[in-house]
VOPAGU-2260 file (C-alpha; in pm, 1 decimal, decimal comma):
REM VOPAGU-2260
SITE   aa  ch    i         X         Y         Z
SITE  UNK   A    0   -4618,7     382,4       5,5
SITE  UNK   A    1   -4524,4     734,1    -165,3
SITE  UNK   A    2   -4306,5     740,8    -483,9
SITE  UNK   A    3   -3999,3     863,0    -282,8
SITE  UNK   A    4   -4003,9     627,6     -15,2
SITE  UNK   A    5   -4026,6     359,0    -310,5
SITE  UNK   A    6   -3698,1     523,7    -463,1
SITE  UNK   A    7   -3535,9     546,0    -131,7
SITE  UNK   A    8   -3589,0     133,5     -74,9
SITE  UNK   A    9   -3432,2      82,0    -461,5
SITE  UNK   A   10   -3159,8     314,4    -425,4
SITE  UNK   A   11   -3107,6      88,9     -24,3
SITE  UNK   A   12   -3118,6    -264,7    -227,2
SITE  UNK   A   13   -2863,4    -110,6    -492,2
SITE  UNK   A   14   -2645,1      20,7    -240,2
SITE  UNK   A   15   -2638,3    -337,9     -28,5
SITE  UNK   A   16   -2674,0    -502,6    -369,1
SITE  UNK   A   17   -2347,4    -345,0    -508,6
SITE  UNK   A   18   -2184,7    -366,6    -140,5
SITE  UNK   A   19   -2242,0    -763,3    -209,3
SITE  UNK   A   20   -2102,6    -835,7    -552,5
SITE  UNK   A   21   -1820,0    -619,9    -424,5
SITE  UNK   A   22   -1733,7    -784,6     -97,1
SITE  UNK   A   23   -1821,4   -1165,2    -296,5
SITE  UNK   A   24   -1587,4   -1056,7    -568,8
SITE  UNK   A   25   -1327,3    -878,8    -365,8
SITE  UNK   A   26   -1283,0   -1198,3    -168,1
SITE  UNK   A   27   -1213,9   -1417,3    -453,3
SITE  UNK   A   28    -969,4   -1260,7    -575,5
SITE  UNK   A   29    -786,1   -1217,6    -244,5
SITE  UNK   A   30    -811,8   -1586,2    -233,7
SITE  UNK   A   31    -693,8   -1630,1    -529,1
SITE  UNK   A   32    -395,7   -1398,3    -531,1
SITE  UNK   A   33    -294,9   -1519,0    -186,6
SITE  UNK   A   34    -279,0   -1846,7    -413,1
SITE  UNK   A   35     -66,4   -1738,5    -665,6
SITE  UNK   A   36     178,7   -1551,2    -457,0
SITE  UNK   A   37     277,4   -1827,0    -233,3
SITE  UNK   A   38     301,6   -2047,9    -577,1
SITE  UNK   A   39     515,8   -1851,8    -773,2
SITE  UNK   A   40     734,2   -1654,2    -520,0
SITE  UNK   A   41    1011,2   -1799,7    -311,2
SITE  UNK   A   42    1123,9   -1733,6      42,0
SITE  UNK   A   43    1410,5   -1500,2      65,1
SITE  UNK   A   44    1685,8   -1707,7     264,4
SITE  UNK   A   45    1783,3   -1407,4     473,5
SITE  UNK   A   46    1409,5   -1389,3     577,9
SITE  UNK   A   47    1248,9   -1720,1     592,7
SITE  UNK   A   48     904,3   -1706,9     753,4
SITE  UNK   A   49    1008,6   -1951,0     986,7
SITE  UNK   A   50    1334,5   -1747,3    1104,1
SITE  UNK   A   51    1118,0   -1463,2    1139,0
SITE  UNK   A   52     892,6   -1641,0    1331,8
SITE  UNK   A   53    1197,3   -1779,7    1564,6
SITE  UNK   A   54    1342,6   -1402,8    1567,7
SITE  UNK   A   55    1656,1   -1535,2    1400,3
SITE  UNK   A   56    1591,0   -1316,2    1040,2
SITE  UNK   A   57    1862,0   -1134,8     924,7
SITE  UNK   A   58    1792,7    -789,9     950,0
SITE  UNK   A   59    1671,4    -503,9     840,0
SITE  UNK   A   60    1406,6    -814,1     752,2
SITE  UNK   A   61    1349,4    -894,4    1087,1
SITE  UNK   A   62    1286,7    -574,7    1186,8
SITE  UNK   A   63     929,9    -603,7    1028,7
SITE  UNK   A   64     772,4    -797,6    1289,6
SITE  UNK   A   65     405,7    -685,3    1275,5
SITE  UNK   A   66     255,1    -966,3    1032,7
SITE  UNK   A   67     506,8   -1239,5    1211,1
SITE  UNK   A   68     428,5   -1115,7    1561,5
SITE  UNK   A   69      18,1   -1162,4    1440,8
SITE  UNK   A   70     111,9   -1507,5    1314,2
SITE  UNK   A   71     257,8   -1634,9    1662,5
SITE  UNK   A   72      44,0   -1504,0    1857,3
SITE  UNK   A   73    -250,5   -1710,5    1717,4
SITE  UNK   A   74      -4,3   -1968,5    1700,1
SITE  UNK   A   75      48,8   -1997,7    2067,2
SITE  UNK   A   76    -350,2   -1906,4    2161,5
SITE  UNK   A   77    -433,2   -2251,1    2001,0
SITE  UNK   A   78    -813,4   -2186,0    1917,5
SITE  UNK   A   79   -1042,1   -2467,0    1892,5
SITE  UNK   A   80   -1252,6   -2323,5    1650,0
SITE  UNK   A   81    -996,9   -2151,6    1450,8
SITE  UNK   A   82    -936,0   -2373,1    1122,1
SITE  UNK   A   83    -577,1   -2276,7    1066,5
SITE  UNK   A   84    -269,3   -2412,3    1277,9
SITE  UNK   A   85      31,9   -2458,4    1055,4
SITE  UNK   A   86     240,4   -2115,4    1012,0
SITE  UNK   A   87     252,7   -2105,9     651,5
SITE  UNK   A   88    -173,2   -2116,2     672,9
SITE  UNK   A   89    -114,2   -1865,9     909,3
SITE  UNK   A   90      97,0   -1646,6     670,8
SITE  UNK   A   91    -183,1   -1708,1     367,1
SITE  UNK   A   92    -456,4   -1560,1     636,1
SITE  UNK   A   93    -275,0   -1296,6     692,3
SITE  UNK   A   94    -170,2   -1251,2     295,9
SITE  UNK   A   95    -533,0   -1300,7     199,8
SITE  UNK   A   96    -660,0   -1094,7     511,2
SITE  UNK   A   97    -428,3    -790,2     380,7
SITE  UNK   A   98    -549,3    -808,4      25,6
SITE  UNK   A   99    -909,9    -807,7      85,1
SITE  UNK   A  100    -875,1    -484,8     332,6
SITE  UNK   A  101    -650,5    -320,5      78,1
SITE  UNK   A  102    -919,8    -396,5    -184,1
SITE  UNK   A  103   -1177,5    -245,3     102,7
SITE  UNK   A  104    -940,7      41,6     187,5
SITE  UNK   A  105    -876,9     132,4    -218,2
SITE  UNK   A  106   -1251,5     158,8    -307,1
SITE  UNK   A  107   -1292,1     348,9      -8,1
SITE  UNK   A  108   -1042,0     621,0    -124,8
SITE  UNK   A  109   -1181,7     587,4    -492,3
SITE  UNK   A  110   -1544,0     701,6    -331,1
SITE  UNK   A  111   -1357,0    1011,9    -230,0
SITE  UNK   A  112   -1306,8    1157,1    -599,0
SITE  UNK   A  113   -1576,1     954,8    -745,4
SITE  UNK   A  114   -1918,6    1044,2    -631,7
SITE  UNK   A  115   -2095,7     754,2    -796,3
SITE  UNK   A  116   -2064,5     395,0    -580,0
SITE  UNK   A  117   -2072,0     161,5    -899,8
SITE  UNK   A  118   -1804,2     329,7   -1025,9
SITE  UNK   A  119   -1560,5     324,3    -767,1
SITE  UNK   A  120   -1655,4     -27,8    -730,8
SITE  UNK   A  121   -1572,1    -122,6   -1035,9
SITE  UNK   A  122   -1240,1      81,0   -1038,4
SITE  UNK   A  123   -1108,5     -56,9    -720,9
SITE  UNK   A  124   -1096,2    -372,7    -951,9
SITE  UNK   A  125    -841,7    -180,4   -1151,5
SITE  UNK   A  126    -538,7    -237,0    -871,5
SITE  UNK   A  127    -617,7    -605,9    -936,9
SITE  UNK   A  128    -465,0    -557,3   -1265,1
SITE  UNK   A  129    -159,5    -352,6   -1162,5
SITE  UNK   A  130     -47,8    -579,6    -858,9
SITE  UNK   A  131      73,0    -901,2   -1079,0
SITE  UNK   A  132     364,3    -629,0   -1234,9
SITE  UNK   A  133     521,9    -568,4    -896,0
SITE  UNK   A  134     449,9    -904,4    -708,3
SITE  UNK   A  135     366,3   -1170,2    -934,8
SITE  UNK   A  136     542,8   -1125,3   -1295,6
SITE  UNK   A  137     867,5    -961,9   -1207,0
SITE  UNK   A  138    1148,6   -1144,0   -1384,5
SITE  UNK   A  139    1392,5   -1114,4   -1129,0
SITE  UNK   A  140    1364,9   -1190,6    -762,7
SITE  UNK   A  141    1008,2   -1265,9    -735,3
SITE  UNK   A  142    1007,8   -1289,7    -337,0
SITE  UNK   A  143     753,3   -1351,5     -96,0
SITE  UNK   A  144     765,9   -1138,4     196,1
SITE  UNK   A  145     487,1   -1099,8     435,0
SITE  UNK   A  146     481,8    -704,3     481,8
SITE  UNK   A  147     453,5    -636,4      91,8
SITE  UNK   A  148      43,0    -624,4      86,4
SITE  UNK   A  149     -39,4    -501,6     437,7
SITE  UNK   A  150     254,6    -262,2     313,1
SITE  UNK   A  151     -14,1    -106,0      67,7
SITE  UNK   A  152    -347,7    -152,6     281,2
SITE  UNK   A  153    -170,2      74,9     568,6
SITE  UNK   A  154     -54,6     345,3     271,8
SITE  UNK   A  155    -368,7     343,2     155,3
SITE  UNK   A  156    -554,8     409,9     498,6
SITE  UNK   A  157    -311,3     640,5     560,6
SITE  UNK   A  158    -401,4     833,3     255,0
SITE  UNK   A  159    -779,8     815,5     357,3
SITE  UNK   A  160    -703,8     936,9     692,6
SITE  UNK   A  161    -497,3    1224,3     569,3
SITE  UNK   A  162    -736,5    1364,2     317,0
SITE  UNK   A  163   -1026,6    1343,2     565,2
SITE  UNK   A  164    -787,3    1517,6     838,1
SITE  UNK   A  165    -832,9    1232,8    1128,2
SITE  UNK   A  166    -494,9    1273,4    1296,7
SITE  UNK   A  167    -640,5    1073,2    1583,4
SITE  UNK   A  168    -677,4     780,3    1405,5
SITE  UNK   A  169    -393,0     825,2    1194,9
SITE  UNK   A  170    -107,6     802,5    1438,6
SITE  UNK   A  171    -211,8     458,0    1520,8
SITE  UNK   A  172    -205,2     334,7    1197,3
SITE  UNK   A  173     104,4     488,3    1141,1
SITE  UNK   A  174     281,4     298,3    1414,8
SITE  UNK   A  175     110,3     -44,9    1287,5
SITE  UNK   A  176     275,0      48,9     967,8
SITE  UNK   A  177     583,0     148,4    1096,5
SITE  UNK   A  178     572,2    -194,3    1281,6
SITE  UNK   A  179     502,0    -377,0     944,3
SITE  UNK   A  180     771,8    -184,6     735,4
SITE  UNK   A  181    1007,3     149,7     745,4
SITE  UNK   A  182     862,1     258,0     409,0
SITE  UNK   A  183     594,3     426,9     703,3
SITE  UNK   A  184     780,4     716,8     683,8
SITE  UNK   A  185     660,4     747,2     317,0
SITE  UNK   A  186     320,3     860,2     468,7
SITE  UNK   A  187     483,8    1158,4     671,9
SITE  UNK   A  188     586,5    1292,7     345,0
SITE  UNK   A  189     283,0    1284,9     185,2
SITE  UNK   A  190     131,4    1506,3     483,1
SITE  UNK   A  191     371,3    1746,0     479,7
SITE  UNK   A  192     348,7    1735,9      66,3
SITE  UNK   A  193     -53,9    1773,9      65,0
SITE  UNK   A  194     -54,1    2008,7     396,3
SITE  UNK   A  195     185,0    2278,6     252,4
SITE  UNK   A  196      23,7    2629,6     220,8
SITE  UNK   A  197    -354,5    2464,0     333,1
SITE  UNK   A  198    -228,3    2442,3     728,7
SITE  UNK   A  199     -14,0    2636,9     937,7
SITE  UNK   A  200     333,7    2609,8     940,1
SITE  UNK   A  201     343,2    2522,6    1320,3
SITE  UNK   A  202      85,1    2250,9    1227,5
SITE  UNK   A  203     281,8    2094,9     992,6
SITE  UNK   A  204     618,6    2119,8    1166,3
SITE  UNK   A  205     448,7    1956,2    1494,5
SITE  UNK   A  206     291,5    1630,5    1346,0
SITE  UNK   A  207     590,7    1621,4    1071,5
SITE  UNK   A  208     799,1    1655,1    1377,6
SITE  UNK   A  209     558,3    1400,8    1550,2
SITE  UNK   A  210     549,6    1161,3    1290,5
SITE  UNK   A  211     900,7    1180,6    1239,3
SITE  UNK   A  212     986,0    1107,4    1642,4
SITE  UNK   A  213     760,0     817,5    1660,6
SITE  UNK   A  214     938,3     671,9    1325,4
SITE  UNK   A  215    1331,2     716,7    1501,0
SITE  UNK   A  216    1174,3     553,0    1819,2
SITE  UNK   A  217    1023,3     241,6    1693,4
SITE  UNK   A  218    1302,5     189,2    1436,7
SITE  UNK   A  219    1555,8     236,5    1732,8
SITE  UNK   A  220    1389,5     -21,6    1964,9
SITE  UNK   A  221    1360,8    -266,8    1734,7
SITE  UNK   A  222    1730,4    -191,0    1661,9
SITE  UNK   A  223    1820,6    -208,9    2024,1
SITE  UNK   A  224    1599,4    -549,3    2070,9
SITE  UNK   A  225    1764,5    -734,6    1757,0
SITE  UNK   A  226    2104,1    -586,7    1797,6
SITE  UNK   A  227    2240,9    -921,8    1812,0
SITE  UNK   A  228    2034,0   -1061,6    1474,3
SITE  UNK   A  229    2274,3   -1114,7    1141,0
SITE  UNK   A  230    2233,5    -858,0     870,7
SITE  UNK   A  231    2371,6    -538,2     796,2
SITE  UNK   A  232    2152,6    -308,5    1020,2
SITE  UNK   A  233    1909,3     -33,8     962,0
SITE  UNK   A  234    1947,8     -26,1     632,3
SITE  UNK   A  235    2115,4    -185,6     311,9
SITE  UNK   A  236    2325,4       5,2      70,7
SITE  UNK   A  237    2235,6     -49,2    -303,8
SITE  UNK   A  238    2352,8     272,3    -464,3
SITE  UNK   A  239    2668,1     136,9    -653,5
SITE  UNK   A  240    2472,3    -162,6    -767,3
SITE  UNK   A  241    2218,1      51,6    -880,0
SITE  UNK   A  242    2435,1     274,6   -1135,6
SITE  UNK   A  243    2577,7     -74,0   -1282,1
SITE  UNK   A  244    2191,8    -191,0   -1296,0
SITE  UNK   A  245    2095,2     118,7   -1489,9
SITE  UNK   A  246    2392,3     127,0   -1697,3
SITE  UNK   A  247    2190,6    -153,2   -1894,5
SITE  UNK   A  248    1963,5     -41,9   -2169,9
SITE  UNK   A  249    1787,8    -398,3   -2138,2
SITE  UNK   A  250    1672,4    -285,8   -1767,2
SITE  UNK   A  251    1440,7      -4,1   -1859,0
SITE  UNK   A  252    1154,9    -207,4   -1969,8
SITE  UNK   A  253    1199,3    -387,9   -1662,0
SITE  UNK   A  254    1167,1    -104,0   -1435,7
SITE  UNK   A  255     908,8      79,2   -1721,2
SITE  UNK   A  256     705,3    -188,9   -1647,3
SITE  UNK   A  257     626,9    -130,5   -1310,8
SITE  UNK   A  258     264,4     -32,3   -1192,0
SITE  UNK   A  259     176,2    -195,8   -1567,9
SITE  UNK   A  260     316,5      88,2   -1732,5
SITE  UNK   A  261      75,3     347,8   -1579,1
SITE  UNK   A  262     344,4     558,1   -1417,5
SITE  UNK   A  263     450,6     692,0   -1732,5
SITE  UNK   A  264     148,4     868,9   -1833,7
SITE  UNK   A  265      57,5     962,4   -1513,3
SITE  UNK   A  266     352,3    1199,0   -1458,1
SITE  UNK   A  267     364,5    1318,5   -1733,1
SITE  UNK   A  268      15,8    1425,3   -1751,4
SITE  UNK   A  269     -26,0    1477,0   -1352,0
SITE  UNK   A  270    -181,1    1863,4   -1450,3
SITE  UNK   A  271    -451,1    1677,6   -1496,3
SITE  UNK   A  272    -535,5    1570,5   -1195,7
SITE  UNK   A  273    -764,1    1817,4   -1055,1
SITE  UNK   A  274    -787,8    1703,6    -739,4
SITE  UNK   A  275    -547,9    1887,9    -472,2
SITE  UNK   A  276    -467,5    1622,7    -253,9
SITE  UNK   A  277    -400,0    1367,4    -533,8
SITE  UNK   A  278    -229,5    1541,9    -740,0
SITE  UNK   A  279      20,1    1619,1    -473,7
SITE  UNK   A  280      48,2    1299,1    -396,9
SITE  UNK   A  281     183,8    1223,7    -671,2
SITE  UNK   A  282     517,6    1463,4    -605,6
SITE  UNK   A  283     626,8    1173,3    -343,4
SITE  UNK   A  284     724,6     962,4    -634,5
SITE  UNK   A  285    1076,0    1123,9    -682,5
SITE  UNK   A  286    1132,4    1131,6    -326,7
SITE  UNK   A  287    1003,4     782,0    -334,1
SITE  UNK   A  288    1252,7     647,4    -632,6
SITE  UNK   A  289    1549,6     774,1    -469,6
SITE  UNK   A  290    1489,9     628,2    -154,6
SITE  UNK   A  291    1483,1     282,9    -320,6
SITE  UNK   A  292    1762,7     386,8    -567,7
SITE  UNK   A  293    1973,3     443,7    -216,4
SITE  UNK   A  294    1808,2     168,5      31,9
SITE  UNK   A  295    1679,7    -113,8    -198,1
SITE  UNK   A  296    1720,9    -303,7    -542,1
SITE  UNK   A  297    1550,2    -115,8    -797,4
SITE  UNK   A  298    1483,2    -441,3   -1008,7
SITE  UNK   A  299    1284,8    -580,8    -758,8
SITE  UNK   A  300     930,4    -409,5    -896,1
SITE  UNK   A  301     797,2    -522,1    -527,9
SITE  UNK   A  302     998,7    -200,2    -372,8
SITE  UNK   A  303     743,0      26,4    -518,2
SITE  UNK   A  304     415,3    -132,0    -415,1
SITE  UNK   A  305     341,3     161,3    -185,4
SITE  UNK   A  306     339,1     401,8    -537,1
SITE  UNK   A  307      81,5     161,5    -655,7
SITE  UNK   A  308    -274,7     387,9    -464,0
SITE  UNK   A  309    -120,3     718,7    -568,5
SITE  UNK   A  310     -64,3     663,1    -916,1
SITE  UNK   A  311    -336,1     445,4   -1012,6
SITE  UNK   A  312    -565,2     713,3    -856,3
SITE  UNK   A  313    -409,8     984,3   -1063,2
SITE  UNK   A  314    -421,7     770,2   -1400,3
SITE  UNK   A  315    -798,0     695,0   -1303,0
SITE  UNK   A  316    -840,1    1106,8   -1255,5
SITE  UNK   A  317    -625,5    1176,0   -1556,9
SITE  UNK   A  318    -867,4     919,8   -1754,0
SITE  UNK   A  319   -1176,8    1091,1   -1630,6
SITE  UNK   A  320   -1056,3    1403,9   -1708,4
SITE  UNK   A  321   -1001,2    1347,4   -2083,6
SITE  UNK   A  322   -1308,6    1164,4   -2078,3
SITE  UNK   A  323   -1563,1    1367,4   -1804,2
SITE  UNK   A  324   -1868,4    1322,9   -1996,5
SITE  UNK   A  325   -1873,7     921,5   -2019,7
SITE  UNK   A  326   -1763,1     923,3   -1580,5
SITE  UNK   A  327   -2021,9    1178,8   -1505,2
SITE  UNK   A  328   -1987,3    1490,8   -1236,9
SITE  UNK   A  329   -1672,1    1478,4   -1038,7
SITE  UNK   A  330   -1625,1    1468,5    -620,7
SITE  UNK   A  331   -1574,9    1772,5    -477,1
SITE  UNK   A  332   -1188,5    1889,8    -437,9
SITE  UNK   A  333   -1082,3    1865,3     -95,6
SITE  UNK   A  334    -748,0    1916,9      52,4
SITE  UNK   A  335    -551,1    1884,0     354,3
């Protein structure tokens, strides 16, 4: 056996080796956070699991019926082999299931801007240490809801999807995540964001326009088909409540410390981000902010999960910029 072929079998048993630790470590601490969440966070008495279950949920809650729809279906199939039958197991499956394919999905998008596998391995451990600031430590309202992780595993797909330009793929995740939670629409303005002045303007305005009509159709239906369901609609109004929240001083290191702080650095040193697509990425984060500041309590740190990919990946960038020697030769730049 030739000295190459012998490098080509280490650099194999590396690969599979690091593609082990990762998927042994990467499930414990799904497991484990799956744990914690459903210790520490409370069901929301608007949206119980089991009202959304029974399609009684007051909406817009019960509007996000992908995750509940999952859990009765294998509910009513009744497998033999399967070893969960209560719904709450069902929920931690699905909570657990959702964290591990984010944790997939983020290391997957980390191996686009960082050529070298053990280091994107080890830096998709880094959203392990931001999600406890949004989901697990918030000091106010520290909900369970059942769309909050797949929330990020479909943004983050979406974002792989987008950079790698497979639209075909793309639009049915989109409607999953549409299905699973309105904040969908964030990932329309990310394309047109990262798309401006790389695509035609006719190719933008047809899938923005595309994107846009499948968004207004599913939210519709599921209007139409819950019509009936208490709640106040499409859409709750927090703007007043808002202005009073932020007209405390105290709040600020609430809401600073969301995303464990990173967001501050990161946009204010996003010119560091090199790459194209991430660094535009990044401009959703207004948008973003006062789409919750309109639609959504801006103390509850959960709201922003779907910020969590883009600006840990620009921090990570940011970092590797300062510091390029000790991460080595960067991934090629490559844009919508």
């Amino acid at each position: 056996m030739g000295s190459e072929q012998i490098e080509r079998n280490r650099a194999a048993f590396r690969k599979i080796l690091w593609s082990g630790l990762f998927f042994l470590f990467a499930g414990t601490v799904a497991y484990d956070y799956t744990l914690i969440r459903f210790t520490t966070n409370q069901q929301y008495f608007r949206a119980r699991l089991l009202d959304l279950l029974n399609n009684t949920a007051a909406v817009p809650f019960q509007y996000r019926i992908l995750v509940g729809g999952l859990v009765n279906l294998l509910s009513r199939l009744k497998l033999s082999f399967f070893p969960f039958d209560a719904p709450i197991h069902l929920f931690q499956l699905m909570e657990f299931l959702a964290t591990l394919f984010l944790l997939i999905a983020y290391r997957h998008y980390l191996g686009l801007f960082f050529k070298d596998r053990r280091l994107n391995t080890l830096l998709s451990f880094t959203l392990v240490l931001i999600l406890p600031f949004n989901f697990l430590l918030t000091r106010t309202r520290a909900y369970y809801y059942p769309w909050d992780t797949p929330s990020l595993f479909f943004i983050t797909l979406g974002l792989i999807l987008l950079y790698k330009q497979r639209m075909l793929i793309y639009y049915p995740v989109f409607i999953l995540a549409t299905l699973n939670r309105e904040t969908s629409g964030f990932l329309a303005l990310i394309y047109v964001l990262v798309s401006l002045g790389k695509r035609k303007y006719a190719t933008i305005f047809i899938h923005g326009a595309l994107q846009l009509g499948l968004w207004v159709m599913i939210k519709y239906l599921l209007y139409r088909i819950y019509l009936h369901n208490p709640g106040v609609g499409l859409f709750q109004h927090h703007f007043s409540g808002n202005l009073e929240y932020l007209s405390h001083p105290g709040n600020y290191a609430i809401l600073a410390s969301s995303m464990g702080f990173l967001w501050i650095p990161t946009l204010l040193l996003y010119k560091k981000v090199r790459d194209d697509f991430a660094r535009r990425a990044l401009f959703a984060a207004l948008p973003f902010f006062l789409l919750v500041m309109y639609a959504a309590k801006i103390g509850e740190l959960r709201h922003y999960g779907e910020l969590i990919p883009i600006i840990l990946t620009g921090f990570l960038l940011i970092v590797r910029e300062l510091f390029e020697p000790e991460f080595g030769p960067k991934a090629p730049s490559r844009s919508v």
